[in-house]
C-alpha positions in Angstrom: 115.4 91.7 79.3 113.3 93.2 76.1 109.5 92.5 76.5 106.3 93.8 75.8 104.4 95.3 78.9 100.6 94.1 78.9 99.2 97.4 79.7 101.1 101.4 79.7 103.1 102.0 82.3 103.2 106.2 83.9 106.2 107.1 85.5 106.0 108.4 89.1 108.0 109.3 91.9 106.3 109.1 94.6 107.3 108.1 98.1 104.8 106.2 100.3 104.4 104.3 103.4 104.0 100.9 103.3 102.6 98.6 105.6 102.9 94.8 105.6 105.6 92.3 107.3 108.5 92.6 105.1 111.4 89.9 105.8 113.4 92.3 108.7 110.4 91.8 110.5 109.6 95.5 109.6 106.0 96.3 109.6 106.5 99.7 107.7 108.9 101.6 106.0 109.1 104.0 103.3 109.4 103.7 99.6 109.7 104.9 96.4 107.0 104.3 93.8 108.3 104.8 90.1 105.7 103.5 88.1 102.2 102.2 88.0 100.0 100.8 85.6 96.2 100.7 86.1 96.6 97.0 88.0 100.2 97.0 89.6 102.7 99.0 90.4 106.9 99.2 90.9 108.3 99.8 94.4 112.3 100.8 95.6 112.8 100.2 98.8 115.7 98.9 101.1 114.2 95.7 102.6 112.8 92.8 100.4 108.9 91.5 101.1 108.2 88.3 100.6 106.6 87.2 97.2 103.0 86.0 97.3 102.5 88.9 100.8 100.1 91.7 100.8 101.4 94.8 101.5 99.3 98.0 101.8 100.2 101.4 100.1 99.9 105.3 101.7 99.9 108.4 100.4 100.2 111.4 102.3 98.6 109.4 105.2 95.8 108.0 103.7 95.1 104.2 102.3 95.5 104.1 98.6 96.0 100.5 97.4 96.7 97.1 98.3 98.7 94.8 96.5 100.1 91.1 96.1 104.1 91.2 95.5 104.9 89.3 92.4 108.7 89.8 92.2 111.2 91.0 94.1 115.2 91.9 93.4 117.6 93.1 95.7 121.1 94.3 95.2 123.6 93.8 97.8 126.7 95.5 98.9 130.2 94.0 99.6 129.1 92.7 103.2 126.2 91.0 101.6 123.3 93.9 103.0 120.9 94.6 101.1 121.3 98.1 99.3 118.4 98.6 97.3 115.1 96.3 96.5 112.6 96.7 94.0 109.1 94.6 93.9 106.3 94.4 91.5 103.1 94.8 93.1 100.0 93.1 91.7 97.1 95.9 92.8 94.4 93.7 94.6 92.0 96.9 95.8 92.9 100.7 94.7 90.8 103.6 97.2 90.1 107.2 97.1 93.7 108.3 97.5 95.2 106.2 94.8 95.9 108.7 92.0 95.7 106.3 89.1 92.3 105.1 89.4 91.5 105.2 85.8 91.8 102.0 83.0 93.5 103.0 80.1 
């Protein structure tokens, strides 16, 4: 898919706790964020989220963001579990600890 990105993304890898109720019935789990944009934000993580849920973001312990998920895709193994998921996060309140506070 070729498309033109509304605002700059910066790459990151950054792992981070997130909290919310993903579809498991985990309430948190790590992840991998690799890249934000002033309002949202691309997670990796193993275990899908619902799409309209509010998950919140840490880094190194502390409460950096919330988000809405907008999209979610998973990849799935052979036996049909899933292997590797990545959502987009719509950024709904950034804090003290989010690094990327700044609009471009």
């Amino acid at each position: 898919m070729d498309y033109q990105r509304e605002e700059p993304r910066e790459e990151t890898k950054v792992f981070i706790l997130v909290k919310g109720h993903d579809l498991y019935g985990h309430e948190r789990l790590e992840a991998l964020m690799t890249d934000v944009s002033y309002s949202g934000a691309c997670l990796h993580t193993r275990f899908p989220f619902e799409v309209n849920s509010i998950i919140s973001i840490y880094i190194g312990g502390d409460l950096a963001a919330k988000g809405e998920v907008t999209n979610v895709i998973t990849d799935y193994n052979e036996e049909n579990s899933a292997i590797k998921t990545r959502i987009g996060l719509q950024l709904i309140d950034k804090y003290s600890a989010w690094p990327y506070l700044h609009e471009e």
